[in-house]
C-alpha positions as CSV (number, residue, x, y, z in Angstrom):
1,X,-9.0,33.6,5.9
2,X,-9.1,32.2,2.5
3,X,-7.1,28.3,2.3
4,X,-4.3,28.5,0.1
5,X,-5.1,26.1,-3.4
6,X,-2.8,23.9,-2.1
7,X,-3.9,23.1,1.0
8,X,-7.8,23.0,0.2
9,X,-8.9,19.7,-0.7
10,X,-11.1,20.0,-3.7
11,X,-7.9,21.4,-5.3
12,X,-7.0,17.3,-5.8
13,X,-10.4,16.3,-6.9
14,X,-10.2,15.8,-10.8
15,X,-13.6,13.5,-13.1
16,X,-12.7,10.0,-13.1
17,X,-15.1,8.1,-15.3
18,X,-16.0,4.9,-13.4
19,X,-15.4,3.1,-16.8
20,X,-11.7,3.6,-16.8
21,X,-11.1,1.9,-12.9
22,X,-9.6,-1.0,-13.6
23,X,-11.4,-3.9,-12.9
24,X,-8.7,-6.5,-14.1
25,X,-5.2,-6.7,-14.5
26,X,-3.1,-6.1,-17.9
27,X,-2.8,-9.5,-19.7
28,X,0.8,-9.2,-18.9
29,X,2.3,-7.6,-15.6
30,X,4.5,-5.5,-17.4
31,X,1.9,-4.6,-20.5
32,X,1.0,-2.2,-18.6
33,X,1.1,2.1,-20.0
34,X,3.3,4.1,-18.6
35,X,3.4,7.6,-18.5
36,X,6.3,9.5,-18.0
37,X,6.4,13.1,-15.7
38,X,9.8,14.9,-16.0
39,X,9.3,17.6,-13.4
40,X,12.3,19.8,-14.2
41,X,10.9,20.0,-18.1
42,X,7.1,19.9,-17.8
43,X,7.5,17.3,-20.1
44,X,5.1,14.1,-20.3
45,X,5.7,10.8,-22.8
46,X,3.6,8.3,-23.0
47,X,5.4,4.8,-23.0
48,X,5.3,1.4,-22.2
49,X,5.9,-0.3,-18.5
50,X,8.4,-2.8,-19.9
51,X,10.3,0.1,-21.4
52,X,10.7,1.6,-18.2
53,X,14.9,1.0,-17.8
54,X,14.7,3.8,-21.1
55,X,12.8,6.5,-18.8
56,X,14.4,5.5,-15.5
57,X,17.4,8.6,-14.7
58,X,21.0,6.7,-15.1
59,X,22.3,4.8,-12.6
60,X,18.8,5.2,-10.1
61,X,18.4,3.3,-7.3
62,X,14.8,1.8,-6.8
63,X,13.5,1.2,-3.5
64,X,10.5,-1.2,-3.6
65,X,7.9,-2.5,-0.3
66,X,8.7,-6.4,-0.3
67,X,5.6,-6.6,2.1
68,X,2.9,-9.8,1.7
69,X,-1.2,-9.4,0.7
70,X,-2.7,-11.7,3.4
71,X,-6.0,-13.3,2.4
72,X,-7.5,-11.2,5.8
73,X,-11.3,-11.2,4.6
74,X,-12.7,-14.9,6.7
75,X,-15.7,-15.0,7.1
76,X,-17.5,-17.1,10.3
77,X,-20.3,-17.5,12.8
78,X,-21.7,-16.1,15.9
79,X,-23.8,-18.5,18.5
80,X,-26.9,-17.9,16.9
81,X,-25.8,-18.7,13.4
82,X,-25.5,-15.1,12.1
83,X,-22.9,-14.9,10.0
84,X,-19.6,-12.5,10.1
85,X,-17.2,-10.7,8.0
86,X,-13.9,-10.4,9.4
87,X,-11.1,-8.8,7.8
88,X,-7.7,-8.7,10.2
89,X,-5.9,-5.3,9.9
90,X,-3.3,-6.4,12.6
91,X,0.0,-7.3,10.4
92,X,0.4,-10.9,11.1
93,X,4.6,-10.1,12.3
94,X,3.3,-7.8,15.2
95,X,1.1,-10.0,16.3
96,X,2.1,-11.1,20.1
97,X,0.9,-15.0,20.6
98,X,0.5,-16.6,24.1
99,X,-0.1,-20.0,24.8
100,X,-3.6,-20.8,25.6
101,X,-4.4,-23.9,28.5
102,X,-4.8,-26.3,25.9
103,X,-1.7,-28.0,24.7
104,X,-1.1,-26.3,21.1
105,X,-3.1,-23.6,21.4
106,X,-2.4,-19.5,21.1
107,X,-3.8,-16.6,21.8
108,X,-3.4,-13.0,20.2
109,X,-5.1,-9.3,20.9
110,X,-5.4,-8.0,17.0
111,X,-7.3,-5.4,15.8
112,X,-10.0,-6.2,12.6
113,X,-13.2,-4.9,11.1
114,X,-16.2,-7.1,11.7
115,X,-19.0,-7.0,9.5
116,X,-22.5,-8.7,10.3
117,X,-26.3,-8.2,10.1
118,X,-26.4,-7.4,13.5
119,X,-23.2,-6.0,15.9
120,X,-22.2,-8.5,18.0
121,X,-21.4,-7.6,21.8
122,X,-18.2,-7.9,23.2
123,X,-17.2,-11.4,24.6
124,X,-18.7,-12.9,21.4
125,X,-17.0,-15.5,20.3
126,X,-16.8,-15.8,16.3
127,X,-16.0,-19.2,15.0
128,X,-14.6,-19.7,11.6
129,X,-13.2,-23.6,12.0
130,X,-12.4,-26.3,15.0
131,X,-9.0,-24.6,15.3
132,X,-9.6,-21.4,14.6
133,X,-11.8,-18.6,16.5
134,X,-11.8,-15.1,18.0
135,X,-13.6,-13.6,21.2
136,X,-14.5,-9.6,20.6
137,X,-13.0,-7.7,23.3
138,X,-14.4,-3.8,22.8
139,X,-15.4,-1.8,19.9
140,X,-14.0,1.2,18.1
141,X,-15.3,3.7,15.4
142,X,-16.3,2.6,11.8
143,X,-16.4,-0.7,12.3
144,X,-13.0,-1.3,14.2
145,X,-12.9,-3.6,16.8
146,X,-10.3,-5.2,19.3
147,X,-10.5,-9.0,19.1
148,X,-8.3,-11.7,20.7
149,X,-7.8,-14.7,18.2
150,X,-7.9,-18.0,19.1
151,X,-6.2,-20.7,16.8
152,X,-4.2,-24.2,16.9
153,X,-1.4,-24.7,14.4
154,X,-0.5,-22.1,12.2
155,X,-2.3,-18.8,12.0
156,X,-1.4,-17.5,8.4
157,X,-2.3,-21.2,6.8
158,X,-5.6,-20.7,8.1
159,X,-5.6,-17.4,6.8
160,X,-4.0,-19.0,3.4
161,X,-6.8,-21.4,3.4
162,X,-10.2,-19.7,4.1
163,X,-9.4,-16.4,3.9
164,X,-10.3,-14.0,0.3
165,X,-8.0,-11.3,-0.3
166,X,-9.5,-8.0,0.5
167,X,-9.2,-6.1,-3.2
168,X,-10.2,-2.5,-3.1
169,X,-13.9,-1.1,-2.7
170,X,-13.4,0.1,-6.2
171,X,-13.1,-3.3,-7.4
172,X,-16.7,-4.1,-7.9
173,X,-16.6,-7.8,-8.0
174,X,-15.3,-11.0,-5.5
175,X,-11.6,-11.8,-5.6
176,X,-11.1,-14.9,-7.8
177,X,-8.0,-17.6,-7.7
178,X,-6.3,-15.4,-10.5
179,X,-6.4,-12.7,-8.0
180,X,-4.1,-14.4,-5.5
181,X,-1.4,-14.1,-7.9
182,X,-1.5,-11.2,-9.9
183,X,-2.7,-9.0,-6.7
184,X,1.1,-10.0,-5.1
185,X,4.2,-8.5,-6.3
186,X,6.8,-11.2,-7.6
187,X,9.0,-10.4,-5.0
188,X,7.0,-10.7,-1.8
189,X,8.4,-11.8,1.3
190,X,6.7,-14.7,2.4
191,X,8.3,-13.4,5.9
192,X,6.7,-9.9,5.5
193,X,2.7,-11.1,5.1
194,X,0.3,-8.6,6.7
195,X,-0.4,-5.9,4.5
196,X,-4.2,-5.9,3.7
197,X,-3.7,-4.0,0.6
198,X,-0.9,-4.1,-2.4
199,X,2.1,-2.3,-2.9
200,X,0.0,-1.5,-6.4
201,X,3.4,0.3,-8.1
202,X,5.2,-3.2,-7.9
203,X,2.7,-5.2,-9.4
204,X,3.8,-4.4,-12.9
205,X,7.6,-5.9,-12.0
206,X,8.3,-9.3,-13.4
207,X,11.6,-11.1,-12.4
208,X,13.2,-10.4,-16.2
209,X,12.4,-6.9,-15.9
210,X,13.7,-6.5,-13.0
211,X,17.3,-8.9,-14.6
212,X,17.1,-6.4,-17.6
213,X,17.0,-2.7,-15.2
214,X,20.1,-4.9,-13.3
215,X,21.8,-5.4,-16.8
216,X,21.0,-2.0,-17.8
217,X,22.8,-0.5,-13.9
218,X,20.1,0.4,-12.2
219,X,20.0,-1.1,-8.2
220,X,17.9,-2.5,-6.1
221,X,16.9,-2.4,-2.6
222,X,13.7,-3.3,0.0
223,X,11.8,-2.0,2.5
224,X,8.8,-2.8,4.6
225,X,5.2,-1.3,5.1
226,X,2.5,-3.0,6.3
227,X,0.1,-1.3,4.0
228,X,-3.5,-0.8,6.1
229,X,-7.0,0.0,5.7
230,X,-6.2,3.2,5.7
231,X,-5.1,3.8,2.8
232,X,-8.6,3.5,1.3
233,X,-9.8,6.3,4.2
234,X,-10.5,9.4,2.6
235,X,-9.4,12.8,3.2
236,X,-12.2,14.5,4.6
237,X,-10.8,18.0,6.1
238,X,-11.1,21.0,3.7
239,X,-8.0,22.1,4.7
240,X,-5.6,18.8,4.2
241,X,-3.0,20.3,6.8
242,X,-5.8,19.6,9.6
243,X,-5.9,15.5,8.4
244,X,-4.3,13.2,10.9
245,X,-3.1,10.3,9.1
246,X,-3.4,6.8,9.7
247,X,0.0,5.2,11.3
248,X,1.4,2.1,9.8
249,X,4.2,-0.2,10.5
250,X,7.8,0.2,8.3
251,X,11.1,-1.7,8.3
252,X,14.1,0.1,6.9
253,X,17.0,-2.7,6.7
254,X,20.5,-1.6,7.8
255,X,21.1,-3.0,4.2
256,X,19.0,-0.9,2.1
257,X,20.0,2.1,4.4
258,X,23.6,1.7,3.5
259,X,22.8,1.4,-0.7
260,X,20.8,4.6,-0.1
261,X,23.8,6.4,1.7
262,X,26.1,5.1,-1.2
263,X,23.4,5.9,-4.2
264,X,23.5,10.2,-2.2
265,X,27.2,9.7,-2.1
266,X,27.8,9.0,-5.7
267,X,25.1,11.4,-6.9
268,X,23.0,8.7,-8.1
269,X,19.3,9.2,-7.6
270,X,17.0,7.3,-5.5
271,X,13.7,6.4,-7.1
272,X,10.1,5.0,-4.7
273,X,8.7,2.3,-6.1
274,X,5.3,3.2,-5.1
275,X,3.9,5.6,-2.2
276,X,4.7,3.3,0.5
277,X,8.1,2.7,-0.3
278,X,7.7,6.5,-0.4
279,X,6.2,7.0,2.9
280,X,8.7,4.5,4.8
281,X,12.1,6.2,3.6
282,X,10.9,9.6,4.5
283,X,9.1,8.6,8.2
284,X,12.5,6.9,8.8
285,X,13.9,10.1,8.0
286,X,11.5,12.1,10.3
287,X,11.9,9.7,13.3
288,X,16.0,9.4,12.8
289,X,17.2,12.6,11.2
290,X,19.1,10.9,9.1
291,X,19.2,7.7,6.6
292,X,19.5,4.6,9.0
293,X,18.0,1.1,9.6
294,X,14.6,1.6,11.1
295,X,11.6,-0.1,12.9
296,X,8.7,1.7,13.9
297,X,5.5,3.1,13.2
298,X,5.1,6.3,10.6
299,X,2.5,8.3,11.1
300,X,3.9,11.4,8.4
301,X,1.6,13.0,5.9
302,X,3.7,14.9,2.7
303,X,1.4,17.3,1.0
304,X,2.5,20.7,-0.8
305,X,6.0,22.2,1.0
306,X,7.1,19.2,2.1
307,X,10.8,18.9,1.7
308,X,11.5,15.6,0.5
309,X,15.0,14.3,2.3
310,X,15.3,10.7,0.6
311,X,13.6,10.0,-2.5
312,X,14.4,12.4,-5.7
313,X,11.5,10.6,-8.0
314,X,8.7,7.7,-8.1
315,X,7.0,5.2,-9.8
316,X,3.3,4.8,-9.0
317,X,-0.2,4.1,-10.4
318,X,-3.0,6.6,-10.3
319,X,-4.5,7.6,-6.8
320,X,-8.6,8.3,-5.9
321,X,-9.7,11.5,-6.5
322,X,-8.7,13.8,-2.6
323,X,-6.6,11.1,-1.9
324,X,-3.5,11.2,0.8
325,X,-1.7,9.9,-2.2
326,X,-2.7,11.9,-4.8
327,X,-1.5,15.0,-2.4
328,X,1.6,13.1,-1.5
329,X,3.0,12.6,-5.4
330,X,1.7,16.4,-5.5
331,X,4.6,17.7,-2.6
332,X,6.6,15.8,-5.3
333,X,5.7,16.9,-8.3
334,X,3.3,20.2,-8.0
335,X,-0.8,19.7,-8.0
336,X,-1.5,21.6,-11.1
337,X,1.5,19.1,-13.1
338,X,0.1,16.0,-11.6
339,X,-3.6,17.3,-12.3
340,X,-2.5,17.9,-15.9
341,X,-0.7,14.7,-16.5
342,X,-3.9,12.7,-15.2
343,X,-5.9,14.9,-17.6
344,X,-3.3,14.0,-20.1
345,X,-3.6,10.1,-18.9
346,X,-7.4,9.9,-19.2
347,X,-7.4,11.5,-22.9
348,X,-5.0,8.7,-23.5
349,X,-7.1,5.9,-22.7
350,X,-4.6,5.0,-19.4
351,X,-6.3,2.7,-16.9
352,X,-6.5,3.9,-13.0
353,X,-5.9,2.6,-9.4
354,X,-4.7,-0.3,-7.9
355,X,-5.0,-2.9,-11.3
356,X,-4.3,0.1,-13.9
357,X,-1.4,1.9,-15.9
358,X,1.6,3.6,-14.1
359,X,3.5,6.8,-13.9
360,X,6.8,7.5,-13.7
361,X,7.9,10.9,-11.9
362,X,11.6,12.2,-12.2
């Protein structure tokens, strides 16, 4: 039996020259393009991202993912003076420490990739400093492995101090100083550091645009997802209703669920800033039936029929090529629109992924 367009996956594949990946930031976080989607018209306008409060639908609520980039790539050294890439994918906030014999010292099961010339065996111990190590405990698929950590003092300031933030595998170069800023939204919670990737849609927010969208009526309100190495994992089923996503962590505060209840009440719309602000309001939907404060893991893939129960648009850059992400903005939006309107992006010069332009769906 024939797959439906919709559901086969080389019905989101779409010629990305490698030339138009972003390899760098904008000059300016919000001097970035943005191109706007109506849905209900078919319409697209091409704009710019610090015009966005002239394209945003009156009175919207935007819901943004305050979560922190840690620096998780460290790299260290077996016994025998091999050295190893670690990159932590265990968000540092669900991370359960116990005291270790000596005075000071902790202890943590996490779960990382490990990278070296040769696999280590389990009961390796890695060391990356004095005060800071990690013991492999058993190994998964693709790289994954189970590893208890090992540190004295504080376990994100090592991190903070010898760790390199883990940009994208489309990012064809190391991560530099500059990168530590401009690869962090402005409104990160230092509280919230874990995710191993960026909440990419945010990154064009500075604190006047976001005064000026306030000035202009618009609301704001945060959420929570640890964004994982998953995101980068492709889609590799040829029918996408048979992919099992990847499960990450979200937060829904009971203060954020209340201005969503009052935005639906008032008939003001809610906008995503980004797919995982996405993804959290409609897996807290799945896993409570209703809008309400949340903790948990989502494991919920939106593709074509989806019924979306939260969010009535969203702002986000441009997703890879058979992408979960590209398939979710296409439950939003329709594949052949989005397909069009990146069509209608690249013939426009607009820059893709994680460092590139943005696009506004409404």
């Amino acid at each position: 039996m024939e797959i439906p367009q919709d559901y086969r996956l080389d019905g989101y594949d779409y010629d990305l020259p490698e030339e138009r990946i972003a390899q760098q930031p904008a000059d300016r976080r919000d001097g970035s393009r943005l191109l706007v989607l109506d849905r209900a018209r078919h319409a697209r306008q091409l704009a710019d991202f610090a015009c966005l409060a002239d394209h945003l639908p009156k009175d919207a609520l935007l819901i943004a993912n305050n979560s922190r980039v840690i620096p998780a790539r460290i790299f260290g050294m077996k016994p025998t003076g091999g050295r190893v890439e670690f990159l932590l994918l265990t968000p540092l906030p669900l991370l359960v420490a116990e005291p270790l014999a000596e005075p000071g010292r902790f202890s943590a099961r996490a779960e990382g990739l490990l990278r070296a010339s040769k696999t280590p065996k389990p009961g390796t111990t890695i060391t990356f400093s004095d005060d800071f190590r990690l013991k492999t405990v058993e190994a998964g698929h693709f790289g994954r492995w189970q590893v208890e950590l090992q540190w004295k003092g504080d376990l994100a300031e090592h991190f903070r101090c010898m760790g390199h933030l883990p940009l994208p595998p489309y990012i064809k170069r190391p991560d530099t100083d500059a990168d530590r800023e401009r690869y962090q939204t402005t409104y990160a919670d230092e509280a919230k550091t874990g995710s191993v990737a960026a909440p990419t849609a945010g990154l064009h927010f500075t604190p006047e645009l976001r005064a000026g969208l306030a000035d202009r009526g618009f609301s704001w309100a945060e959420v929570t997802l640890y964004v994982g190495y998953g995101t980068f994992s492709p889609v590799r089923c040829p029918d996408i209703r048979d992919h099992e996503m990847h499960a990450e962590y979200i937060e829904v505060p009971r203060s954020t669920a209340q201005a969503i209840r009052r935005a639906k009440d008032e008939g003001r719309p809610v906008i995503a800033v980004g797919t995982t602000s996405a993804r959290t309001l409609e897996g807290m939907f799945r896993a409570c039936g209703r809008v309400s404060e949340f903790a948990g893991e989502t494991n919920i893939f939106i593709y074509p029929g989806y019924d979306f129960k939260v969010i009535d648009g969203i702002l986000t850059n441009f997703h890879l090529p058979e992408s979960s992400l590209i398939i979710m903005i296409s439950a939003l939006a329709g594949r052949t629109n989005v397909l069009s309107a990146y069509e209608y992006a690249l013939e426009n010069g607009f820059r893709f992924f994680s460092y590139g332009d943005a696009m506004l769906i409404k």
